[in-house]
N, C-alpha and C positions, 0 to 999 in steps of 0.2 A: 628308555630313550632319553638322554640328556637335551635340555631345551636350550634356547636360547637368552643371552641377555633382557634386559627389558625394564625398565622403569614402573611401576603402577602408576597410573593416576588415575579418578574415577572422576567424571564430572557430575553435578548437579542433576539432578530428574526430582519432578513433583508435579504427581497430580490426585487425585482422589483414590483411586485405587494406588498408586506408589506411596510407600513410604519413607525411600529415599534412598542414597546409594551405598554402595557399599565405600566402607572407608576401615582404613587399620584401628585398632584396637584406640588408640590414644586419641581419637578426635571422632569417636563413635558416637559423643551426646550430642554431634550435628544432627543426626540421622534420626527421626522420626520414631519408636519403639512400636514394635509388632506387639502385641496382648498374649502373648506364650503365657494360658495358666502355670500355674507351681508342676502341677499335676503331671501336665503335659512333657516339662523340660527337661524328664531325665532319662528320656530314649529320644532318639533320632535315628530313622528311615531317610535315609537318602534315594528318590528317582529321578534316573535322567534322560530328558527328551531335548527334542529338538528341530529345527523347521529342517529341512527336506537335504538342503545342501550341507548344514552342519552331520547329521546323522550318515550323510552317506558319505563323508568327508574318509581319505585314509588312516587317518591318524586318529579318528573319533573312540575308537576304542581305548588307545595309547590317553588319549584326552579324559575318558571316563574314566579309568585306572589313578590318574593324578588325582582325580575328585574325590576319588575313595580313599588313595591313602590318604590326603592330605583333610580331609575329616575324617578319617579313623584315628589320624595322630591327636586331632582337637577333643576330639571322643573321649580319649583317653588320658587325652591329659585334664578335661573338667572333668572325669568319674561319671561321663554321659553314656550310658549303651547305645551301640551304632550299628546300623547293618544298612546294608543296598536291596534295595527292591527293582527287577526289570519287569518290562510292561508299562501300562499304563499304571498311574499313579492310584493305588487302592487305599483305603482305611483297613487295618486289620482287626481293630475288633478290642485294642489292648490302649493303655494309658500312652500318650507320646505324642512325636511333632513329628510327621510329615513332610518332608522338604522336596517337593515339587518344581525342580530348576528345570527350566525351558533356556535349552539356546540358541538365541536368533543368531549368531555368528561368534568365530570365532578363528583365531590363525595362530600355529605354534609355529616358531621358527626353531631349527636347533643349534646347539650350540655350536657343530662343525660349521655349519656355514655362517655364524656370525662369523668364526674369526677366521674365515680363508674370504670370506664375502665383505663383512664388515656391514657400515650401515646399508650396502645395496641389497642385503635381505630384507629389507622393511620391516615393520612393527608386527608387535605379537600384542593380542590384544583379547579381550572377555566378553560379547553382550551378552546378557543372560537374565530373565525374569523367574523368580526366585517365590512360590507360595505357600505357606508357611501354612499346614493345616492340621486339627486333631487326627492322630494317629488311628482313635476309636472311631470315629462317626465322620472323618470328611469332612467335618466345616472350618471353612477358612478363618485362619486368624489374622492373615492378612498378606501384603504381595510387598517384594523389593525389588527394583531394577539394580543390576551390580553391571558397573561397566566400568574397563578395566583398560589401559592400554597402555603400551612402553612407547619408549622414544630410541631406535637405533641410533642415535646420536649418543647415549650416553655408554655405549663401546660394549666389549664383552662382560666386563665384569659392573654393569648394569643387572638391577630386578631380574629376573626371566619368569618365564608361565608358572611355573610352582608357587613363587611369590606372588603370584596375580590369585593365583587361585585362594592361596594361605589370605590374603587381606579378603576376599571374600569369605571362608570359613570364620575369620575373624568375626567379620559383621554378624555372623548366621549362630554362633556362639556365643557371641555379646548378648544376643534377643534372648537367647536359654536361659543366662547369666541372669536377667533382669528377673527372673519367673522365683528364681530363688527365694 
């Protein structure tokens, strides 16, 4: 399904449990670092949940699908092993990071109706809390809020949801990158 236009920007979050937001690759020493051991950062598990209206959303599947390819291309390109886990969020037993994305909201617009609609489709946007934990044993290494949102003002050939998504794999790749 082709998405629509859309800007990223992510604003500010911090509190004790947050580590901070998601941001693209080149302004990621804003952002707090997660404690990914070495150990840990060369498998990634992707599970995805979420509150009540996101999951039962129509497009939530079409939505989980983007999440996958778009960390199985990051996967792939840091020489990370990746796979998707459904369900609740398990530990398997094996060396790795866990990536436990919750989300609180979310809106894809597509591309057809940007450009027959234009800005009166409104904004496509991310909220999503993001926990980062041992693959083997469940324990947390730590949590990021990643919020995401475009601006229909800046026309079709704006960001759209893949790019929203890609600067969060960004962040969640970066934290891997660090473990190195």
């Amino acid at each position: 399904m082709l998405l629509s236009g859309c800007a990223t920007s992510q604003p500010e979050k911090d509190s004790a449990q947050t580590t901070g937001p998601a941001v693209p690759a080149a302004s990621a020493s804003t952002q707090k670092a997660v404690p990914v051991p070495a150990a840990s950062s060369r498998k990634l598990v992707l599970n995805m949940s979420g509150a009540k209206t996101s999951v039962e959303a129509r497009d939530w599947s079409g939505f989980k699908e983007e999440w996958r390819a778009v960390f199985e291309e990051h996967a792939k390109e840091a020489g990370i092993a990746f796979a998707m886990q459904e369900g609740e969020p398990r530990p398997l037993g094996e060396a790795g990071t866990l990536l436990a994305v919750h989300v609180n909201d979310y809106r894809m617009v597509g591309i057809g109706s940007r450009i027959f609609f234009g800005v009166m489709t409104g904004n496509a946007y991310v909220d999503a809390r993001v926990r980062f934990t041992d693959l083997s044993t469940g324990k947390s290494f730590g949590e990021q809020d990643y919020n995401t949102s475009s601006s229909a003002w800046h026309g079709i050939f704006a960001k759209m949801t893949p790019q929203q998504v890609d600067a969060i794999a960004t962040g969640v790749f970066h934290e891997l990158k660090r473990a190195h």
